[in-house]
C-alpha positions in Angstrom: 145.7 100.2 104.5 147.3 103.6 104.3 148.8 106.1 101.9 150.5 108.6 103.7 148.2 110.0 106.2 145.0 109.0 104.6 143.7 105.8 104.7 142.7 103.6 101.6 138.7 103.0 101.4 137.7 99.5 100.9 135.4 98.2 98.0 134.0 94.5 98.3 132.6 93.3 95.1 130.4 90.2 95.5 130.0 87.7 92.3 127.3 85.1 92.4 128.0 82.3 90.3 126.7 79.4 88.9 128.1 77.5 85.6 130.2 80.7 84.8 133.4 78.9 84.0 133.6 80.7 80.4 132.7 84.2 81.7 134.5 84.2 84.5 137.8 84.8 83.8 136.6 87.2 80.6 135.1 88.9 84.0 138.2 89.0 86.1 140.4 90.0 83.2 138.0 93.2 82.8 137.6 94.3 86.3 141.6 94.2 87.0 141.7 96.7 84.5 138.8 99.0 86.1 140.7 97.8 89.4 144.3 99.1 88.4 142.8 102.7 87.4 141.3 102.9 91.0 144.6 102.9 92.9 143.1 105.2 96.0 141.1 102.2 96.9 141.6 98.8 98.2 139.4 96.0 97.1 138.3 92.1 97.3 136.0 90.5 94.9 133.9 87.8 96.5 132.8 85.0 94.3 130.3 82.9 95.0 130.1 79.1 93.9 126.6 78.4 94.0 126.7 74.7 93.4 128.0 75.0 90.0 128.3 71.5 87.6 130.6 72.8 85.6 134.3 73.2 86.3 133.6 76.8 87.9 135.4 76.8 91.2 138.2 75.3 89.4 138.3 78.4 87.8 138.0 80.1 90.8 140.8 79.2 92.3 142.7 80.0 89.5 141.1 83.3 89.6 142.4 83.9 93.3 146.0 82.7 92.7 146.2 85.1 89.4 144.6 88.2 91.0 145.2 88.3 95.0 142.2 90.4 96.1 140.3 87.5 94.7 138.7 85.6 97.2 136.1 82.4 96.7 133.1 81.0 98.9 132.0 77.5 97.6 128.7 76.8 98.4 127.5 72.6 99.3 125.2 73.1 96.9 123.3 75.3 94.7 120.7 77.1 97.1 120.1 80.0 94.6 121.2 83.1 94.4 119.4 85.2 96.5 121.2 82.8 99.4 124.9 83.8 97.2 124.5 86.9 97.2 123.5 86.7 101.2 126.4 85.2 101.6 128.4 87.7 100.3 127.3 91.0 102.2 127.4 88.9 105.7 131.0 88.5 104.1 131.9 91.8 102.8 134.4 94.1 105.1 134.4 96.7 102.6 133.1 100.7 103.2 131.8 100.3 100.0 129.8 97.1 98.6 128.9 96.2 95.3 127.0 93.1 93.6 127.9 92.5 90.0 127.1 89.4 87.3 130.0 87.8 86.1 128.5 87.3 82.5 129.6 91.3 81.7 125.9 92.3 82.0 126.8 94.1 84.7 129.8 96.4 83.1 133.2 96.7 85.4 133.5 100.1 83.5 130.4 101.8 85.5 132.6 101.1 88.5 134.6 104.4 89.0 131.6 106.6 87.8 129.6 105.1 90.5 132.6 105.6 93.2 132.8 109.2 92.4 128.8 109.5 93.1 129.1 108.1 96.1 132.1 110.1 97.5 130.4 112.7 96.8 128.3 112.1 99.9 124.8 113.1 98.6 123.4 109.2 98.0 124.1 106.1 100.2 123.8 103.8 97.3 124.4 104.0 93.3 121.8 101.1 91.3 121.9 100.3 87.5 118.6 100.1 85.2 118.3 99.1 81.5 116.7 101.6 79.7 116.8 98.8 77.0 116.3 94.9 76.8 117.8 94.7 73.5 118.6 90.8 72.6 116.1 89.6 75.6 112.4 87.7 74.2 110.0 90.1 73.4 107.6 88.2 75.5 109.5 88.3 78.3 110.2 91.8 78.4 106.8 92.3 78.0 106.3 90.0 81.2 109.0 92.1 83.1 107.6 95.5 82.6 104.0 94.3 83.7 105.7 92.6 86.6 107.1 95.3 87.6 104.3 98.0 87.3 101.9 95.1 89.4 104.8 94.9 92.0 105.1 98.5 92.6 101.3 98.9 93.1 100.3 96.3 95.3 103.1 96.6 97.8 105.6 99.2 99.7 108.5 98.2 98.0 110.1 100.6 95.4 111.5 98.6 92.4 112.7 100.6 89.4 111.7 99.0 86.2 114.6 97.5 84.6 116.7 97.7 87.5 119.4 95.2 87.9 121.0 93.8 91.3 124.5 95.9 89.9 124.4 98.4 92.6 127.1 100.3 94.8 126.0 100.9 98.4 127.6 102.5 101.8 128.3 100.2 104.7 125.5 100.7 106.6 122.9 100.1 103.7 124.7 96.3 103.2 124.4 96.4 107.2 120.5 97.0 106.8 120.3 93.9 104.3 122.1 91.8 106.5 119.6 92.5 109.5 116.8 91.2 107.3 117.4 87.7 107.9 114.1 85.7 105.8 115.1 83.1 104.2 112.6 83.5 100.7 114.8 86.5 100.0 114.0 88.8 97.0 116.5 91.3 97.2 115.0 93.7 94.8 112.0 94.4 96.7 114.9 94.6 99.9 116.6 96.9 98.4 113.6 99.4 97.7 112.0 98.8 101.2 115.0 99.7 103.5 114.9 102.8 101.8 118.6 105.2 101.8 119.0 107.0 99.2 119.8 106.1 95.9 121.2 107.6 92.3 119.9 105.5 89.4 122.8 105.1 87.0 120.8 104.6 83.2 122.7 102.0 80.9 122.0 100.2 77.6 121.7 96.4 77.6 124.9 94.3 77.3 124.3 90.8 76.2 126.3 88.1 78.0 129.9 87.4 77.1 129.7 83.6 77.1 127.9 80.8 78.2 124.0 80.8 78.3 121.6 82.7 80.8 120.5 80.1 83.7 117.4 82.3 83.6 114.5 80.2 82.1 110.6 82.0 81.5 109.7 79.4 84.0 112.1 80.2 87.0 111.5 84.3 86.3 108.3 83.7 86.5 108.2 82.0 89.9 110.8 84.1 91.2 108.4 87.0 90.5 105.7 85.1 92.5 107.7 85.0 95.0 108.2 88.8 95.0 105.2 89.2 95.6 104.4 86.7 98.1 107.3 88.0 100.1 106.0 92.0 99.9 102.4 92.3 99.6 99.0 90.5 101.1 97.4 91.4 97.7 96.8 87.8 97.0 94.7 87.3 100.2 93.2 90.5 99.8 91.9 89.4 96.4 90.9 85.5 97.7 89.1 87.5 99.9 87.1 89.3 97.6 86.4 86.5 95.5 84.7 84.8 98.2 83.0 87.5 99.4 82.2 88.4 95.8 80.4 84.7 95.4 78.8 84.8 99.1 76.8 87.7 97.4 76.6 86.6 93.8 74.9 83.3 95.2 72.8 85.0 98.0 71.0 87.1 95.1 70.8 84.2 93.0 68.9 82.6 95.1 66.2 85.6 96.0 66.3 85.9 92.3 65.2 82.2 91.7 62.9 82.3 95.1 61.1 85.6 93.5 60.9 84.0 89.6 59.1 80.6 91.1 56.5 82.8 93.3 55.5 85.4 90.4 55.4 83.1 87.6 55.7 79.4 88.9 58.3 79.6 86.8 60.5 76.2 87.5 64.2 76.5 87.2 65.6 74.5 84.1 69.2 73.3 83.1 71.6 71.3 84.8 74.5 72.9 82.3 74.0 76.5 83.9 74.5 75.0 87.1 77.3 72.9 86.6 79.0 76.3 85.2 78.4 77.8 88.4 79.6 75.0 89.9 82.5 74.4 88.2 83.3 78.5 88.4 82.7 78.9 92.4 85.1 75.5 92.7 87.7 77.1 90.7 87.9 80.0 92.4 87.7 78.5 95.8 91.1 76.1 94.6 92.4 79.8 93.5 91.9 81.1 96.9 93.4 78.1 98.5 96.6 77.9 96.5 96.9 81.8 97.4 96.8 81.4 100.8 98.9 77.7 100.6 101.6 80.1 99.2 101.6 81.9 102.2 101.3 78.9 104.4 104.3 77.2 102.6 106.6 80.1 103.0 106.0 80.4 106.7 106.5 76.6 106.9 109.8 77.2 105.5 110.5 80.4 107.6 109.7 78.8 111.3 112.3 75.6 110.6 115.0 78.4 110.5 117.3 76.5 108.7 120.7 78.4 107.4 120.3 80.4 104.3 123.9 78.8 102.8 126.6 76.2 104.1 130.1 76.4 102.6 132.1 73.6 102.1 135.1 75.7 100.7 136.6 79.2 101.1 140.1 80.7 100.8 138.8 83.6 102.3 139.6 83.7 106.4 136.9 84.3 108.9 133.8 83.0 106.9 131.0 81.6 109.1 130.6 78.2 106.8 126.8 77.5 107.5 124.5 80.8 108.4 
């Protein structure tokens, strides 16, 4: 697309969705606007159905026949959205990719600040942080920040506390994503481990416009599990040291014991001590095992190579429906 002799850059927006059908069109309302004040660029917004129950790609469709440069990917089924927002970059055509949460958390208004960063031609990529959680549990802030300090320590990828998947990135950084192929995606940790370089762009919390966050304590925690399953052997490394922790621990018991009954005929009494230790070594050992299961599991997964999405409905033209 041209005007005049220069030609238009393209910005793809990617929106995973799931049960937005009250947000959604608060969202699409609020971006046109951002949209319509960024006339030198051309965009498309990419939503992506992941298996909603509701009546979201109803609203979708709407959505698209309202606002043209709205296109929607439809998903078989919910596969999560790590596998949505997958979807979208092997999708997006744009010079300039974005993923943003239709719930507002992610603010359309950061949009043309972000732009100007980028054109400036000193970062390849423009993320968002909270500097608060203001209206999030107390306990599960507390949860995040600790996540996120373990993360950062035990493996080699660079996530920001408070940083949110809202972030604006050249071409060839979405390109980079897209090579990394895994199916246990956790973009965050992605995002820090290709590396480019990035502008952190600070904002204050913004609570959701509508509906309820599908964000339980439960799945956070598992998805940060999963973290750092997928970026660090720190597990194993620590199974290992409990076992080779007890291989010691029992080895000097025993001298101990062997020592006690030559010096001072001393017999050894209590069953209760005992069935502590035994009961302790046992626990660790099921520890150890469920750490290195979890690896086990996800490499299971990873060998069957099974597509990361399938689509059963697009309007969008030139979308690989199962990848």
């Amino acid at each position: 697309m041209f005007t005049g002799d220069v030609m238009m850059k393209k910005v793809s927006l990617i929106v995973p969705c799931y049960n937005e059908e009250e947000a959604l069109p608060i969202f699409a309302a609020e971006l046109d606007k951002v949209v319509q004040g960024l006339g030198s660029y051309e965009f498309e917004v990419l939503m992506v159905n992941d298996g909603s129950s509701d009546g979201t790609l109803k609203v979708m469709k709407d959505v698209s026949s309202e606002y043209e440069y709205f296109k929607y990917i439809s998903f078989s089924r919910n596969f999560g959205k790590e596998s949505a927002m997958y979807a979208g970059f092997c999708n997006a055509s744009g010079d300039y990719v974005a993923v943003m949460d239709a719930d507002m958390q992610d603010p359309p208004s950061l949009l043309p600040e972000m732009l100007e960063i980028l054109e400036q031609g000193e970062y390849d990529s423009v993320a968002t942080r909270r500097v608060t959680r203001k209206g999030e549990p107390k306990i599960r802030s507390w949860f995040a920040r600790r996540f996120y300090k373990l993360i950062n320590r035990i493996s080699d990828a660079d996530v920001v506390d408070g940083a949110r998947d809202f972030r604006l990135m050249k071409s060839e950084m979405k390109d980079a994503i897209v090579s990394m192929c895994e199916y246990n995606r956790f973009s965050k940790g992605i995002f820090g481990w290709i590396g480019y370089k990035t502008k952190w762009l600070e904002y204050e919390n913004v609570e959701r416009v509508a509906g309820e966050t599908k964000w339980s304590f439960w799945k956070l925690f598992r998805y940060a599990i999963d973290g750092i399953i997928n970026f660090s052997e720190a597990p194993m490394m620590i199974a290992s040291g409990f076992g080779t922790f007890c291989t010691v621990l029992s080895f000097a018991m025993l001298l101990f014991f062997f020592i006690r009954k030559l010096v001072w005929g001393d017999p050894v009494a209590g069953w209760p001590s005992l069935v502590c230790i035994i009961l302790f070594v046992s626990g660790l050992q099921f520890l150890c095992i469920g750490m290195m299961g979890k690896y086990i599991a996800k490499t299971y997964v990873e060998v069957k190579n099974r597509p990361h999405y399938i689509i059963s409905d697009t309007n969008k033209d030139g979308v690989d429906k199962i990848n």
